[in-house]
Backbone as a ProteinNet text record, in pm:
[ID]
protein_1_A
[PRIMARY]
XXXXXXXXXXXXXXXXXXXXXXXXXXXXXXXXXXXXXXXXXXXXXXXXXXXXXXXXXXXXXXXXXXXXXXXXXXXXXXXXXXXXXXXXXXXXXXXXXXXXXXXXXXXXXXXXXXXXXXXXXXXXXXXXXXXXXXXXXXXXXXXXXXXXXXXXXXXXXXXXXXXXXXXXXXXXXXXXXXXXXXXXXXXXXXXXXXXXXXXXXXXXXXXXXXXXXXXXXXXXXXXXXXXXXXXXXXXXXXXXXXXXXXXXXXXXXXXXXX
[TERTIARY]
83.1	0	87.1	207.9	261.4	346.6	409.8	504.3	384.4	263.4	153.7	163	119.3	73.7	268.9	328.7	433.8	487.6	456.7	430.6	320.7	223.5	90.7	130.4	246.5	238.4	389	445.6	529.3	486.5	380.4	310.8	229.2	182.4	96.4	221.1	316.2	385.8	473.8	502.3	551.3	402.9	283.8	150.3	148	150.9	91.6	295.9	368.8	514.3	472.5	437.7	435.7	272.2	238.1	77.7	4.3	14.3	-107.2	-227.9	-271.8	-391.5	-516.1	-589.4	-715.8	-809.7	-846.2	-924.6	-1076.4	-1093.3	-1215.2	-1261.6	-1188.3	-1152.6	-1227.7	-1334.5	-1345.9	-1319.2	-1290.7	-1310.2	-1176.5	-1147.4	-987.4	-919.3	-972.7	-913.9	-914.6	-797.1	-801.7	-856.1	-946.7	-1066.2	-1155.5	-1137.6	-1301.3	-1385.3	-1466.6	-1572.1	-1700.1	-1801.2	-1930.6	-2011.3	-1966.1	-2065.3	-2019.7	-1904.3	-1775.6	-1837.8	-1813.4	-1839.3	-2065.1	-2096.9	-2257.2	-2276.6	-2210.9	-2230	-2177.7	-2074.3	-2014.7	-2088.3	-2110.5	-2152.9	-2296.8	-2408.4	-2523	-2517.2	-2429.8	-2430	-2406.4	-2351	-2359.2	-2463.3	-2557.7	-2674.5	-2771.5	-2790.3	-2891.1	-2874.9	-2807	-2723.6	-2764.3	-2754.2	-2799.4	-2948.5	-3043.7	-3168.5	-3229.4	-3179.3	-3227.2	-3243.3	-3146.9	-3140.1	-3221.5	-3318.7	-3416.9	-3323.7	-3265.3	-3200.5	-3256.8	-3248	-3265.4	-3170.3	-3127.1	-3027.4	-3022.7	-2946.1	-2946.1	-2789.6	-2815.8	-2702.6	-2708.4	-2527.9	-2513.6	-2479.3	-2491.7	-2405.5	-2354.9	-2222.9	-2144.2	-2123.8	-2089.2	-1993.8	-1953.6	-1808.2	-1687.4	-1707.4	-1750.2	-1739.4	-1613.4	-1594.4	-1515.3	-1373.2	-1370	-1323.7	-1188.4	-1175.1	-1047	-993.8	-1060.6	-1006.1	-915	-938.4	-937.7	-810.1	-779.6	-687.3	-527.1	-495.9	-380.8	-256.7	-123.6	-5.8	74.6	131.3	199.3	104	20	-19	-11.9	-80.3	-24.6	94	172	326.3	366.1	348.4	422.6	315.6	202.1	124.3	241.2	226.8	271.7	418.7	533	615.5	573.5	496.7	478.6	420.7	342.6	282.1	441.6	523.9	690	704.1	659.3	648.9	817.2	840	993.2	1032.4	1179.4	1153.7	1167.2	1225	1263.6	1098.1	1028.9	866.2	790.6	812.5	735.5	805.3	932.4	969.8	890.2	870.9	843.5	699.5	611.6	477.6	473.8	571.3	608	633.5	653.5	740.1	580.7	532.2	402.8	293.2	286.3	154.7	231.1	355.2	378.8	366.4	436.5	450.1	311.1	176.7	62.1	0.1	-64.9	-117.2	-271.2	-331.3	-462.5	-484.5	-623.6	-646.1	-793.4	-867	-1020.7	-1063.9	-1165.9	-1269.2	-1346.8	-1397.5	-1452.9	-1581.7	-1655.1	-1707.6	-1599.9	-1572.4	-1436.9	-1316.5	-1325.3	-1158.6	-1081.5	-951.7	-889.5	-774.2	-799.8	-690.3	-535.1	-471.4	-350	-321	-221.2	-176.4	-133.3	-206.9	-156.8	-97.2	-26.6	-1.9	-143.4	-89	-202.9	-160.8	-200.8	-118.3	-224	-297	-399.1	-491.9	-552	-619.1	-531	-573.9	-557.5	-629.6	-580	-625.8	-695.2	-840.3	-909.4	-974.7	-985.1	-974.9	-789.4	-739.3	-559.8	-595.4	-453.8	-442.3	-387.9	-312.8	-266.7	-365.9	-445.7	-525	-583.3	-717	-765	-672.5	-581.1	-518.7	-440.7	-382.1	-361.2	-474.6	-582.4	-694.1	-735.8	-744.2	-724.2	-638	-547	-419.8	-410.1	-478.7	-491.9	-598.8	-719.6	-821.3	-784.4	-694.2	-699.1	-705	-627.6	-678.9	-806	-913.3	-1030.6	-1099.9	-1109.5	-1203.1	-1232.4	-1301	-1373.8	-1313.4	-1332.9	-1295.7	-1350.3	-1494.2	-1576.9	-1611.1	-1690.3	-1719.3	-1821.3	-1904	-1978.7	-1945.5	-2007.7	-1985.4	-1922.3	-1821.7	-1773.2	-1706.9	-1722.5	-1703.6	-1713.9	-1624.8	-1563.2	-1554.6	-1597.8	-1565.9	-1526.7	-1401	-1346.5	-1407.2	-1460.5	-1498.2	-1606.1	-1707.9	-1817	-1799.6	-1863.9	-1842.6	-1969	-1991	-2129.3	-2056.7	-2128.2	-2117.4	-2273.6	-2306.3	-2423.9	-2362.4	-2473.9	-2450.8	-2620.3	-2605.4	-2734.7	-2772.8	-2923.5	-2967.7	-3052.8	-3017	-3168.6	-3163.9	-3101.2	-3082.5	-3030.4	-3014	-2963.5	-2778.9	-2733.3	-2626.8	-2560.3	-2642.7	-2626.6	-2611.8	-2697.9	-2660.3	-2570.5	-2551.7	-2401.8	-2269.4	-2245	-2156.5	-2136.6	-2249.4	-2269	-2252.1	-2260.7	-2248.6	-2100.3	-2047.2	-1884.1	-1822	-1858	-1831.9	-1782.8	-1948.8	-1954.6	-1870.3	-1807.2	-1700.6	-1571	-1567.7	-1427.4	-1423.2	-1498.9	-1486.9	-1407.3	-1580.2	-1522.4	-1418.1	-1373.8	-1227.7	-1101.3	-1086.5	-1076.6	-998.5	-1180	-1113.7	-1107.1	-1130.7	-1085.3	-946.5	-904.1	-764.1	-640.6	-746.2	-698.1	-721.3	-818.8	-791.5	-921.3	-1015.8	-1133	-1262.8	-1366	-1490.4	-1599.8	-1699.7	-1783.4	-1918.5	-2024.8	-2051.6	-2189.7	-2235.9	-2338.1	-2467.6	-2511	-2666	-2650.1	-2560.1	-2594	-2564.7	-2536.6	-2559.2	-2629.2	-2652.3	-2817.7	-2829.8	-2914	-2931.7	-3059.6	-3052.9	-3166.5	-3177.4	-3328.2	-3341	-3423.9	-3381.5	-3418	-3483.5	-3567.6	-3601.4	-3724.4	-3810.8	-3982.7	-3911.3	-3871.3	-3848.5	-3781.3	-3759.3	-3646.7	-3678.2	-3579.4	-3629.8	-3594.4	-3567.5	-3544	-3459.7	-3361.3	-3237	-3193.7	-3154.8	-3108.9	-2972.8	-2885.4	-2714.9	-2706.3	-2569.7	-2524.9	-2390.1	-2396.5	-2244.2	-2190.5	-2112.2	-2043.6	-2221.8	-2243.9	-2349.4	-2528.1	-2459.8	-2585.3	-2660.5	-2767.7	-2859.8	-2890.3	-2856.1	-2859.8	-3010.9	-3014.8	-3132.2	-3187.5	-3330.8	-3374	-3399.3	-3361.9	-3382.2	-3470.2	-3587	-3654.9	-3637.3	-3494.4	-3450.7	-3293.7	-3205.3	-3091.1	-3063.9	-2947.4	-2920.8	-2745.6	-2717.1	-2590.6	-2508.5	-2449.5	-2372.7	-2464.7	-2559.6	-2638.2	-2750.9	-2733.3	-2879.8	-2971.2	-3081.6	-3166.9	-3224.3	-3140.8	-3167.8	-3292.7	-3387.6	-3456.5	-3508.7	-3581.5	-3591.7	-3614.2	-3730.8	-3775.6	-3692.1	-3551.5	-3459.7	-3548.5	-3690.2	-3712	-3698.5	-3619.5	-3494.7	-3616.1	-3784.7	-3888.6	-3868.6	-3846.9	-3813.8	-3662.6	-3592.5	-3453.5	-3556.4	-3597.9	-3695.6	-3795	-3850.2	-3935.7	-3802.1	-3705.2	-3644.9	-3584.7	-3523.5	-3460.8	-3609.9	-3656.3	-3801.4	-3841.6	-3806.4	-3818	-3765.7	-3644.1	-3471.7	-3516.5	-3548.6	-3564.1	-3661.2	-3778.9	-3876.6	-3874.2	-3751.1	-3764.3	-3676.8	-3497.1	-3458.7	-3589.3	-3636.6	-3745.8	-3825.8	-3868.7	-3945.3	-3858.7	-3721.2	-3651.3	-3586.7	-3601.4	-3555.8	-3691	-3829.1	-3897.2	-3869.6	-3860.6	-3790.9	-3733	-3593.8	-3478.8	-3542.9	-3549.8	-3551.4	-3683	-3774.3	-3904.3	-3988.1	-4103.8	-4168.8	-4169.4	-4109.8	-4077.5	-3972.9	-3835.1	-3725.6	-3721.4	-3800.3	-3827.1	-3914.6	-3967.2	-4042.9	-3970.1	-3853.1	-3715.4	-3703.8
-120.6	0	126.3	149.3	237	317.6	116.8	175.5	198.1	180.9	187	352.9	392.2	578.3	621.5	598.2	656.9	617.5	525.3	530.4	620.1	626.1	691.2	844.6	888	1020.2	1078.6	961.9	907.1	1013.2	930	915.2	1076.7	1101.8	1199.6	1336.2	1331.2	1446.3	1458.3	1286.5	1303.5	1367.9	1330.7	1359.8	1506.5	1584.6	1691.9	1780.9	1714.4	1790.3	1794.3	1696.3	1661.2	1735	1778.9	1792.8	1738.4	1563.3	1445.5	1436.2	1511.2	1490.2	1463.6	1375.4	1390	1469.6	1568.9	1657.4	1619.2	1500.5	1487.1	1358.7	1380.3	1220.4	1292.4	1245.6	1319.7	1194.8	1093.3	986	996.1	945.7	962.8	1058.3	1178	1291.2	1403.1	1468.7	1554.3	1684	1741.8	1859.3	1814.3	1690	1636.8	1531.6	1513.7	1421.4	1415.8	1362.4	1292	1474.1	1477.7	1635.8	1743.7	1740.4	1828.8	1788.1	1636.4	1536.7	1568.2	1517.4	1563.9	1714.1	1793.3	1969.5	2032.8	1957	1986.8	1941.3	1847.5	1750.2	1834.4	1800	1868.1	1998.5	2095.7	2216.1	2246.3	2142.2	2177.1	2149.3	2008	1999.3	2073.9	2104.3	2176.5	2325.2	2372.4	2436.9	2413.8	2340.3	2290.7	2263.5	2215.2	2203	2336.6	2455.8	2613.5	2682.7	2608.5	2669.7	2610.4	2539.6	2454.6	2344.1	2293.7	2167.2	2047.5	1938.4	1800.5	1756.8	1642.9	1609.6	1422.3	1372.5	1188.7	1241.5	1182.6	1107.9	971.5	923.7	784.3	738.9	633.3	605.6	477.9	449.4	339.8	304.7	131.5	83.6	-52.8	-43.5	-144.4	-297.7	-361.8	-496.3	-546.1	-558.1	-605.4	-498	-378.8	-252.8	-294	-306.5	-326.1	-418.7	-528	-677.2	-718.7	-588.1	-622.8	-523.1	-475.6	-361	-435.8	-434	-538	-485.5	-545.9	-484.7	-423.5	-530.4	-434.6	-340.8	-334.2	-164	-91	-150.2	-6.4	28.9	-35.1	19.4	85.7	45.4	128.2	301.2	272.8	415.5	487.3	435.7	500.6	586.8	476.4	547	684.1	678.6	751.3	904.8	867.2	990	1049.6	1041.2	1068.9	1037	891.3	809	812.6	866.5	770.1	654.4	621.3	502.4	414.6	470.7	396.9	363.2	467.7	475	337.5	325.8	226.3	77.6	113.3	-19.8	-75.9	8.6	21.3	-82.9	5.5	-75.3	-195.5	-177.6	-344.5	-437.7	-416.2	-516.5	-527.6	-447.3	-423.4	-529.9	-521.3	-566.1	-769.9	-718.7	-894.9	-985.6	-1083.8	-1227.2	-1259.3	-1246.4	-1269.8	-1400.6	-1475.6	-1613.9	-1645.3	-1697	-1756.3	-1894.5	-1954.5	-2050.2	-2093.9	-2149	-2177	-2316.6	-2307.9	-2465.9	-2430.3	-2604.9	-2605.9	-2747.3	-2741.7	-2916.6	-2988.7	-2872.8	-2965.1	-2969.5	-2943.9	-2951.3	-2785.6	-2844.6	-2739.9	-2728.1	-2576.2	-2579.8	-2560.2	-2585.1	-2549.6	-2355.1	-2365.4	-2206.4	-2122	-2025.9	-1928.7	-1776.1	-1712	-1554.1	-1491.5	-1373.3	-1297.3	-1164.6	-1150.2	-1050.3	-947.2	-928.1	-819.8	-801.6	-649.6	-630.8	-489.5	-402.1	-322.9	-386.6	-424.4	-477.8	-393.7	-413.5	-320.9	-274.6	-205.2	-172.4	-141.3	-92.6	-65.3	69.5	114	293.4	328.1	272.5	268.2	209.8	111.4	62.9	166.1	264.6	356.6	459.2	513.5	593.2	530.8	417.3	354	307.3	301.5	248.5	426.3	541.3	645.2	695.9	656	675.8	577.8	461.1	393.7	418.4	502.5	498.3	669.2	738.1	905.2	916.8	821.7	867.2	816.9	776.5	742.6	843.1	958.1	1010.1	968.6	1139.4	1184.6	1275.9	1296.7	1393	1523.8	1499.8	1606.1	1701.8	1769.6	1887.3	1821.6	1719.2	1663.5	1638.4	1601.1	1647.8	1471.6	1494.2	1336.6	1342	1286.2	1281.1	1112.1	1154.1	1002.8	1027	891.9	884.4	764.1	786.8	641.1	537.7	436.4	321.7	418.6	490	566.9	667.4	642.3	737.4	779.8	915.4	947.4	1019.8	1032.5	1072.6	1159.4	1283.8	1370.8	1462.8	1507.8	1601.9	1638.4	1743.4	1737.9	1640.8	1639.1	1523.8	1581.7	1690.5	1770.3	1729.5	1656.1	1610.4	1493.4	1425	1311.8	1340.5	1439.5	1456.1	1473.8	1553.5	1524.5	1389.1	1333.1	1159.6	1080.6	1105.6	1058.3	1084.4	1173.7	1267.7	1171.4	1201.8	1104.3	945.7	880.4	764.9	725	829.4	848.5	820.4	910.2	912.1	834.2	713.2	626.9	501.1	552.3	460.2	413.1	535.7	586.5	537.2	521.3	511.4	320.6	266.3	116.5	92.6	175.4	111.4	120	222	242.6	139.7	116.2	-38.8	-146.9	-187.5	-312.2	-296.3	-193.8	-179.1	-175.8	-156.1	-171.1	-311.1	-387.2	-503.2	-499.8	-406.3	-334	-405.3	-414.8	-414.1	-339.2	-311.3	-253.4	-340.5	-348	-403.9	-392.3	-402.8	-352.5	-382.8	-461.9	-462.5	-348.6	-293.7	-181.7	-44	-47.6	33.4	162.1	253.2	316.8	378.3	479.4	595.5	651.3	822.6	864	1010.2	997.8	1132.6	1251.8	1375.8	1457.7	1584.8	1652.5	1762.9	1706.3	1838.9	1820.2	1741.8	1798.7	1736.5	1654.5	1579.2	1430.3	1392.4	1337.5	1251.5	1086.5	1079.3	948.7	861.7	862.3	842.8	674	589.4	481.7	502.9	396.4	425.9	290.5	223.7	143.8	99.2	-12.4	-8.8	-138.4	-131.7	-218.1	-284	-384.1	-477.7	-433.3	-433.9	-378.7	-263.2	-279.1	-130.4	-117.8	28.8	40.5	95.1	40.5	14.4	155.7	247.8	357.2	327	423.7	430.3	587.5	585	662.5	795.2	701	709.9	675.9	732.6	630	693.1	634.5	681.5	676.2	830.1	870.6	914.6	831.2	861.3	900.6	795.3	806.9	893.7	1009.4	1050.3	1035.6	982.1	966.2	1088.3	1066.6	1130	1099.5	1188.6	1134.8	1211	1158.2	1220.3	1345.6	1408	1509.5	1617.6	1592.9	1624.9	1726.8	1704.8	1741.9	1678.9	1611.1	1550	1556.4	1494.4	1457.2	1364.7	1242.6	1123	1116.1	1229.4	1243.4	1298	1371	1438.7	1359	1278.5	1184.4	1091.4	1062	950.2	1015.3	1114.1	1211	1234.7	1289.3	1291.4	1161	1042.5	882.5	891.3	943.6	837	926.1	1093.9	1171.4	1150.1	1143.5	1059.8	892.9	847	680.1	733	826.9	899.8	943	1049.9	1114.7	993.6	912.2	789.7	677.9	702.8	572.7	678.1	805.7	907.2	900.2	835.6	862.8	756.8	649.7	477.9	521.5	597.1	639.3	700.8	833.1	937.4	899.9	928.6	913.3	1072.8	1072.3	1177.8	1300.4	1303.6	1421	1460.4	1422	1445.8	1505.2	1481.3	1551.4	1668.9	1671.5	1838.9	1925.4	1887.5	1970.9	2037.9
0	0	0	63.8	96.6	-52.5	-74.3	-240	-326.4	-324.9	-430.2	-427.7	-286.5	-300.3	-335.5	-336.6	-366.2	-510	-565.9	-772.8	-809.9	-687.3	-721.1	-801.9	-682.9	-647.9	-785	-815.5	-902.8	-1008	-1048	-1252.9	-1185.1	-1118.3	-1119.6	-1173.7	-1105.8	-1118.9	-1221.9	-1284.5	-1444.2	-1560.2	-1462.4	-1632.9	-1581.9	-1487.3	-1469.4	-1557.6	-1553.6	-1597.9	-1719.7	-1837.2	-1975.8	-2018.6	-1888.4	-1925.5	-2052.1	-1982.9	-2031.6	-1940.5	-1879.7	-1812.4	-1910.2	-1894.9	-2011.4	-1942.7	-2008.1	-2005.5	-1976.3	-2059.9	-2050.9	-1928.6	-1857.9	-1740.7	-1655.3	-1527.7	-1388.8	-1276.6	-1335.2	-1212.6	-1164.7	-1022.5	-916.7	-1003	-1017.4	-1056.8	-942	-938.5	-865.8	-898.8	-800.2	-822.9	-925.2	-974.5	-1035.2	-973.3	-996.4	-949.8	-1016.6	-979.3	-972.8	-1043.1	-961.6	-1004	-1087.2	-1119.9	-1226.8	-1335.7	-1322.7	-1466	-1528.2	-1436.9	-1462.6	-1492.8	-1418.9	-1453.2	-1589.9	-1586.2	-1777	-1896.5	-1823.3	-1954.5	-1997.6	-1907.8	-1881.4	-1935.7	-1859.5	-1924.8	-2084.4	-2147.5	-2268.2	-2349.5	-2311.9	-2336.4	-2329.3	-2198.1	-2198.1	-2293.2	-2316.8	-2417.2	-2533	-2621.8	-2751.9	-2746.7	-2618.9	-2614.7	-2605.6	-2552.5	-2512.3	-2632	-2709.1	-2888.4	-2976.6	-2894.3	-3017	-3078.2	-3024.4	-3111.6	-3030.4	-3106.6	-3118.2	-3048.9	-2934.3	-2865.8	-2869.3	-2936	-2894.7	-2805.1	-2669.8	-2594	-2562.7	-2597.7	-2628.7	-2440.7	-2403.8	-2290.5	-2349.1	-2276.2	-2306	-2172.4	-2202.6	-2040.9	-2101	-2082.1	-2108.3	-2048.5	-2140	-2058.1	-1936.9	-1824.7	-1731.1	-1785.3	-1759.4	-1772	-1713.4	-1588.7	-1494.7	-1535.6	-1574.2	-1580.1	-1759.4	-1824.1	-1976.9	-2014.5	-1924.2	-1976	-1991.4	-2117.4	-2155.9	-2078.9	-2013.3	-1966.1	-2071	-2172.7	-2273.7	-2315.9	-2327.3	-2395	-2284.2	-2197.5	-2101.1	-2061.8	-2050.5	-2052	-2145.1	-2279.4	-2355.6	-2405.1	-2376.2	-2314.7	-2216.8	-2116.3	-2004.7	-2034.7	-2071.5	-2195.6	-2297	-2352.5	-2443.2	-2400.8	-2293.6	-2190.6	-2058.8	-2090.3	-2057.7	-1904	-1835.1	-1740.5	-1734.2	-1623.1	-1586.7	-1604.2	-1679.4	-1715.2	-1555.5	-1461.2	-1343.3	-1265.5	-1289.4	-1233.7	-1348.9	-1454.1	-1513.9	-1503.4	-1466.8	-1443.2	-1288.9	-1203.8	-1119.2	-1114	-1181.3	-1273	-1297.2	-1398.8	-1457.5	-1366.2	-1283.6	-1165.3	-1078.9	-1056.5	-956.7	-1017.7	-1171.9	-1231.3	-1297.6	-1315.7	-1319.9	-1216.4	-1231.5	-1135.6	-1070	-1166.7	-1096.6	-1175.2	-1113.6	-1185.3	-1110.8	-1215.1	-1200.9	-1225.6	-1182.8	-1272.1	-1231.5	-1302.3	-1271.4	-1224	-1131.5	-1137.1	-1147.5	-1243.6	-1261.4	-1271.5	-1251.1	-1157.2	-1083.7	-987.6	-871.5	-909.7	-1047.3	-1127.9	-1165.3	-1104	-1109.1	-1245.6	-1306.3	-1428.5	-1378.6	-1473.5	-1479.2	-1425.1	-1382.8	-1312.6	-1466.6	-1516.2	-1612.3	-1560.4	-1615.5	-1611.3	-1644.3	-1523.7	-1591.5	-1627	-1751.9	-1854.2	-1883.3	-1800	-1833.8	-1697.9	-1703	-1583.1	-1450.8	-1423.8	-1307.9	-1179.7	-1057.5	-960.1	-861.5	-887.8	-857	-712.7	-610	-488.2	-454.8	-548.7	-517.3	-562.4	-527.2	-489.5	-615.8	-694.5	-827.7	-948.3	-895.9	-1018.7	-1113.1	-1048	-1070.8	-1191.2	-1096	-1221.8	-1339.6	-1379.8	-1446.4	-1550	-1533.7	-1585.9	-1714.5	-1622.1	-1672.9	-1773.3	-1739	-1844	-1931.2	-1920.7	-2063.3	-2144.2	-2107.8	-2157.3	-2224.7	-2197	-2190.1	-2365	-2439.2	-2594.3	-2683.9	-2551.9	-2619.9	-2660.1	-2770.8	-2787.9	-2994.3	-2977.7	-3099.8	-3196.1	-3321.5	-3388.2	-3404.5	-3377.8	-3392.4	-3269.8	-3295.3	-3189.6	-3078.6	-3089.4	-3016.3	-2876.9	-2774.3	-2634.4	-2577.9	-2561.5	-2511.9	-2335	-2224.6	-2062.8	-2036.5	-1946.2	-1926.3	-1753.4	-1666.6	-1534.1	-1501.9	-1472.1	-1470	-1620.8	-1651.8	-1735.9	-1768.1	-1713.8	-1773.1	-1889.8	-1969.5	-2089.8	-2146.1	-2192.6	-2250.8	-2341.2	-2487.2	-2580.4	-2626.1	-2682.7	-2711.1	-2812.9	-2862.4	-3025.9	-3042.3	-3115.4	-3178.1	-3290.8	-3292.9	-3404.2	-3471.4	-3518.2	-3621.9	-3742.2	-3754.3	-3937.1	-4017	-4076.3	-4103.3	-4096.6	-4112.8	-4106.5	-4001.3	-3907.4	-3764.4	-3658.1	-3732.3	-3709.5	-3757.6	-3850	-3912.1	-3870.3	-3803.4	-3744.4	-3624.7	-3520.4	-3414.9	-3437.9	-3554.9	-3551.4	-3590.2	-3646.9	-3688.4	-3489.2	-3436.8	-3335.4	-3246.3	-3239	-3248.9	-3248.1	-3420.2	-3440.1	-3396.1	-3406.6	-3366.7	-3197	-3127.7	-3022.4	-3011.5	-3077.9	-3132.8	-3148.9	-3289.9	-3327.6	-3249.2	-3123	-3037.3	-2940.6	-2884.1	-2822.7	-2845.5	-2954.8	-3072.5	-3021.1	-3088.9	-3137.3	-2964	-2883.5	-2738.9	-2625.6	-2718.3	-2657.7	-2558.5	-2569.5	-2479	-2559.8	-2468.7	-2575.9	-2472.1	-2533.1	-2460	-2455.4	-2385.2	-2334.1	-2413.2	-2532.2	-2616.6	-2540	-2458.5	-2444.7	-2305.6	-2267.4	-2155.1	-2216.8	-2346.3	-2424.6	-2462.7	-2428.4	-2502.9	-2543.2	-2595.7	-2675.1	-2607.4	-2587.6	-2534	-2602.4	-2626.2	-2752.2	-2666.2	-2678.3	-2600.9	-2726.8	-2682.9	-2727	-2769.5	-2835.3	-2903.5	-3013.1	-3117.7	-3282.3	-3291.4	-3188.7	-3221.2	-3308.1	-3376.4	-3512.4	-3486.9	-3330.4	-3300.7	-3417.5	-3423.1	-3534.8	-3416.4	-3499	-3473.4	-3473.2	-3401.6	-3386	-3391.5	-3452.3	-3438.2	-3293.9	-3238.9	-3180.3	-3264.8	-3346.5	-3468.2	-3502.3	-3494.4	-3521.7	-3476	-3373.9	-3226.5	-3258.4	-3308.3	-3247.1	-3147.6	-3126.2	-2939	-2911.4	-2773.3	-2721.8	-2717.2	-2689.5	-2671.8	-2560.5	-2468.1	-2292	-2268	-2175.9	-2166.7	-1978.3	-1978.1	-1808.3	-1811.4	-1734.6	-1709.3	-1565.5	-1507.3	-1379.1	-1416.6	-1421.3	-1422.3	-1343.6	-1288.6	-1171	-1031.4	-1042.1	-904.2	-950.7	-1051.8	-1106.2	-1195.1	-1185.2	-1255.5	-1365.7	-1504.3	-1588.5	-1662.8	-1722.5	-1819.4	-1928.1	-2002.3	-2190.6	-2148.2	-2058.3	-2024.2	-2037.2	-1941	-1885.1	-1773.4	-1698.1	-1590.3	-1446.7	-1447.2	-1311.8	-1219.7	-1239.6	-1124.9	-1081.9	-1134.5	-1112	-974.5	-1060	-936.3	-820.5	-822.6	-740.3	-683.8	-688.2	-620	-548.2	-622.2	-535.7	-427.8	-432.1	-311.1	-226.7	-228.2	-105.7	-16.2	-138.4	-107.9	60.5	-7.1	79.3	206.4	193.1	309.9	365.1	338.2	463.3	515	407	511.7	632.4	570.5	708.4	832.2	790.3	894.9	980.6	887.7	961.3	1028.5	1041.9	1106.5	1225.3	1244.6	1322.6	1461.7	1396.9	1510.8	1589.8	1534.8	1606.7	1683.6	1614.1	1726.8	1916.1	1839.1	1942.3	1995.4	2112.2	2208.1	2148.7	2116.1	2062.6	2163.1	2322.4	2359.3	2304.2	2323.5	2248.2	2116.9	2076.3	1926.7	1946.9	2053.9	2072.3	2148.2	2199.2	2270.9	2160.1
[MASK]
++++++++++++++++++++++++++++++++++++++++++++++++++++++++++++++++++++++++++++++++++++++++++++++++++++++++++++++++++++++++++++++++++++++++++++++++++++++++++++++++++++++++++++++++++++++++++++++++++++++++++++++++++++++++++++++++++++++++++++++++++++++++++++++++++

């Protein structure tokens, strides 16, 4: 734990020297979070919806995210983002000499390497996982945020060309993590169309048409087509009167008139 926060503190002060920070990252980021990531993103939406535009936002999520992230690529990432070489050897040494093996009806396999994966609940996993994912984006102007493995992608959709754009996007994301050894996780997939004039436009993920979702819950909030956040709003009132009602259990009904 100790040599972990001290590689931690390692790579942080080689990405912030070379300034590789991904911009569009909020997860185990420092001064970002949960609500940085929802307030940006959002704000630009709602933005394009104030102007009368048409809005499809995509959400994505990486099949077994932590577990898929290859070692040689991430090393030689880490290299390339101007990692000390003494700090990545460092890595290298941290993420080798690890072995698995499965049962299965009582039978046990043979012991393999395991050559892929950030070990997840570690103080290093997290940012490592970041820094392999930091050249996942887009070409276009469209709105792309990433939290930790979470990724949403949005654009306007007023037109067939507007969808095309977005489905480029799309692609690019795919080819992405093909090309990284990543896949994403197509049936948690979705697409959600916002504004009066949607033209409800279909998206592909390679094969997959993605599902239309009328709700999602982003980062703990319940977004929906509306984008009138009642639904967030009924569930927060939920959680505060089961509080209020497990508070009278507690305390004796004088105590509560003190």
């Amino acid at each position: 734990m100790v040599l972990e926060k001290i590689l931690k503190e390692k790579v942080v002060k080689d990405i912030e020297v070379n300034g590789n920070w991904d911009k569009l990252q909020h997860g185990f980021t420092k001064s970002r979070s949960c609500q940085t990531n929802l307030i940006s993103f959002f704000e630009k939406v709602t933005d394009y919806l104030d102007k009368g535009n048409a809005v499809d936002l995509i959400y994505l999520d990486f099949s077994k995210a932590s577990d898929t992230v290859p070692h040689g690529e991430l090393l030689v990432k880490l290299e390339k983002m101007g990692i000390n070489m003494k700090t990545e050897r460092w890595i290298r040494n941290w993420l080798k000499g690890k072995q698995q093996r499965v049962v299965l009806k009582g039978e046990l396999s043979g012991w393999k390497e395991v050559t892929s994966g950030v070990p997840q609940g570690s103080v290093l996993g997290p940012i490592l996982f970041n820094l392999f994912i930091t050249y996942l984006g887009t070409k276009s102007g469209n709105v792309l945020i990433k939290f930790a493995d979470d990724t949403k992608l949005g654009g306007t959709a007023n037109i067939e060309k507007d969808r095309d754009i977005l489905q480029e996007d799309l692609d690019d994301l795919v080819n992405w993590s093909n090309s990284n050894k990543m896949k994403f996780k197509s049936e948690k997939c979705k697409v959600m169309h916002l504004g009066i004039n949607n033209k409800n436009f279909s998206y592909k993920l390679e094969t997959h048409q993605l599902e239309v979702t009328e709700e999602e819950k982003d980062l703990g909030v319940l977004v929906d087509h509306g984008m009138t956040m009642s639904r967030q709003c009924d569930m927060a009132i939920k959680k505060a009167n089961a509080v209020l009602g497990s508070s009278g259990e507690v305390f004796p009904a004088k105590m509560r008139r003190c």
